[in-house]
C-alpha positions in Angstrom: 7.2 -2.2 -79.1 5.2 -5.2 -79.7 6.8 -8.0 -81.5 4.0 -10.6 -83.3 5.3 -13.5 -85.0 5.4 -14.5 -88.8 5.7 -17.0 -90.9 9.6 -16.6 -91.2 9.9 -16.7 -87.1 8.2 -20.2 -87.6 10.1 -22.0 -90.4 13.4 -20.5 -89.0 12.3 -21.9 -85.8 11.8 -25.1 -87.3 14.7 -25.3 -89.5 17.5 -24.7 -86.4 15.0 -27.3 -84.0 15.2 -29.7 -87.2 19.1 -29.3 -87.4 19.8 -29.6 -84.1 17.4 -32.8 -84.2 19.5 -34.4 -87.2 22.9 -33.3 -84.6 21.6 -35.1 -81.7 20.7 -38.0 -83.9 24.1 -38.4 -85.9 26.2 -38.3 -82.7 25.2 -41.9 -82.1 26.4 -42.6 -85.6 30.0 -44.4 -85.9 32.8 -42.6 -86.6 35.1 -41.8 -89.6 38.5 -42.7 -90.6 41.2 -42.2 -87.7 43.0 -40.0 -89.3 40.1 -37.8 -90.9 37.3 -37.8 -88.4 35.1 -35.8 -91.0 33.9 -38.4 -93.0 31.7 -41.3 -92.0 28.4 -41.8 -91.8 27.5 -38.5 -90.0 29.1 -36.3 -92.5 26.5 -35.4 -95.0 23.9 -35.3 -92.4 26.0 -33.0 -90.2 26.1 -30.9 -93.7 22.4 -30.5 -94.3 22.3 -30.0 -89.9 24.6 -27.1 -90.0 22.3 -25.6 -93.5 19.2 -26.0 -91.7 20.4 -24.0 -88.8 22.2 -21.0 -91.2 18.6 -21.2 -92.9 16.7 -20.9 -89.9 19.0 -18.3 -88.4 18.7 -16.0 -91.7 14.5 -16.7 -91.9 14.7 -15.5 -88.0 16.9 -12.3 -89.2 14.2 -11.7 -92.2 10.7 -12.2 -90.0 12.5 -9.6 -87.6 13.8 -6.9 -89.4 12.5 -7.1 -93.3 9.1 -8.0 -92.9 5.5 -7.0 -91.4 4.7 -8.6 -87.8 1.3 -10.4 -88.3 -0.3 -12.1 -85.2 -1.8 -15.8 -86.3 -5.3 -16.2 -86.8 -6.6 -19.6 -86.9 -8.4 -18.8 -90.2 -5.1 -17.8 -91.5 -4.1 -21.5 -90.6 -6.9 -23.4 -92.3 -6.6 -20.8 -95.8 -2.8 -21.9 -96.1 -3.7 -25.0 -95.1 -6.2 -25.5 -98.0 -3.8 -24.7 -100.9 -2.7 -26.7 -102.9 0.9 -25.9 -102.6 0.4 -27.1 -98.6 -1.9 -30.4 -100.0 1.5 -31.2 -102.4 3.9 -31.1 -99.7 1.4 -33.7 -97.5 1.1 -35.7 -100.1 4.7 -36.0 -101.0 6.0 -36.3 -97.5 3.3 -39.1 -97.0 4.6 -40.4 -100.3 7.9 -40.5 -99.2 7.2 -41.8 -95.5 5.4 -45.0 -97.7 9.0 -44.8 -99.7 11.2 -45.6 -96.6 8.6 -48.4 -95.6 8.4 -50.2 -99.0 12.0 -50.2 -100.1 12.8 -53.1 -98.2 10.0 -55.0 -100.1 9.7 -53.7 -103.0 13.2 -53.3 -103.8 15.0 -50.2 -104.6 14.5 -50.1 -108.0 10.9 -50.3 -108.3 10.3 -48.4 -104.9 12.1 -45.6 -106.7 10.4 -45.7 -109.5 7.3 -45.5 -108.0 8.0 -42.5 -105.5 9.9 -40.4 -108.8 6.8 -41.0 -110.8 3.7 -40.1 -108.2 6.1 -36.8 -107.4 6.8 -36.0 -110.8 3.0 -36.5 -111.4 2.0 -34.7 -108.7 4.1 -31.9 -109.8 2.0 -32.0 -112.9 5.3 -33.1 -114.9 3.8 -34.8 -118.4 3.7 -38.8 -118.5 6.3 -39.1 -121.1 8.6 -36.8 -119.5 7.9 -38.3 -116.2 8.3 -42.3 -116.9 11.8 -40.8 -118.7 13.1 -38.5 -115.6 12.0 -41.2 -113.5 14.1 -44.3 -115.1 17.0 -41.7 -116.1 17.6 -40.5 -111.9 17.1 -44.1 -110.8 19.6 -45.4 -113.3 22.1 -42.6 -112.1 21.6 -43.5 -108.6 22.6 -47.1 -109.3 25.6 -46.2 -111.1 26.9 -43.8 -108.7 25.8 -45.7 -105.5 26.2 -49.3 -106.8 29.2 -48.9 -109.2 31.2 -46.2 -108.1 30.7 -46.5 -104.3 29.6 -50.6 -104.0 26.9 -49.9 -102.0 24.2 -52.8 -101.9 21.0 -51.3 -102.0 17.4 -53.2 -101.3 16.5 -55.9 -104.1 13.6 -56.4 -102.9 11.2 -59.4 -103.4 10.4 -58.5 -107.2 14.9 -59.2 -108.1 
């Protein structure tokens, strides 16, 4: 029997590597209460770690036993590659890698901003909605973050 491999095999491969990544990064983190070791730093990362690997594990079960076996094809590659669902997720990853630079800088507030309202555009969300969804998440982020959990987050040159 010849197995080929499918796009399931590949995002379930990269969803357990991408877990086990995030695992081997948050054991350097510090660690939790002494009495309950679970929370800390490392806790919600550990939580999206251990759903990464479940996903990858169930895409792995699907590619193998619910789906068709297609070998890759490099002109496969380059007409997912051209969509525009593929040219969205580049765009906002890029977006969002500018995010993590910027907030420093900029200051939460407007970084967020900014990032909410390219992805919501992006997304082809309307302008009114968008400048709305975007001031509405970022003030709920304050208030939980900064209010109920008095976390400082980046001011930023502009505050």
């Amino acid at each position: 029997m010849k197995i080929g491999i499918n796009q399931e095999h590949i995002i379930g491969i990269l969803c357990i590597a991408l877990g086990i990544v995030i695992f081997s990064l948050t054991s350097q983190f510090p660690a939790g209460q002494a009495i309950i070791d679970v929370s800390g730093p490392a806790f919600f990362p550990n939580v999206i770690a251990v759903i990464f690997i479940i996903t990858g594990v169930i895409e792995l079960v699907i590619g193998f036993f619910f789906t068709k076996h297609h070998n890759f094809e490099l002109k496969n590659v380059w007409q997912q590659i051209r969509r525009p669902g593929f040219i969205n997720i580049i765009i906002i990853i890029s977006v969002f890698i500018l995010y993590i630079i910027f907030v420093s800088v900029l200051g939460f507030i407007s970084s967020t901003l900014i990032f909410l309202f390219i992805v919501m555009w992006r997304l082809k969300v309307p302008v009114w909605k968008n400048i709305i969804y975007s001031a509405v998440l970022t003030g709920t982020i304050i208030i939980i973050f900064v209010k109920l959990f008095t976390v400082t987050l980046p001011s930023g040159i502009l505050f």
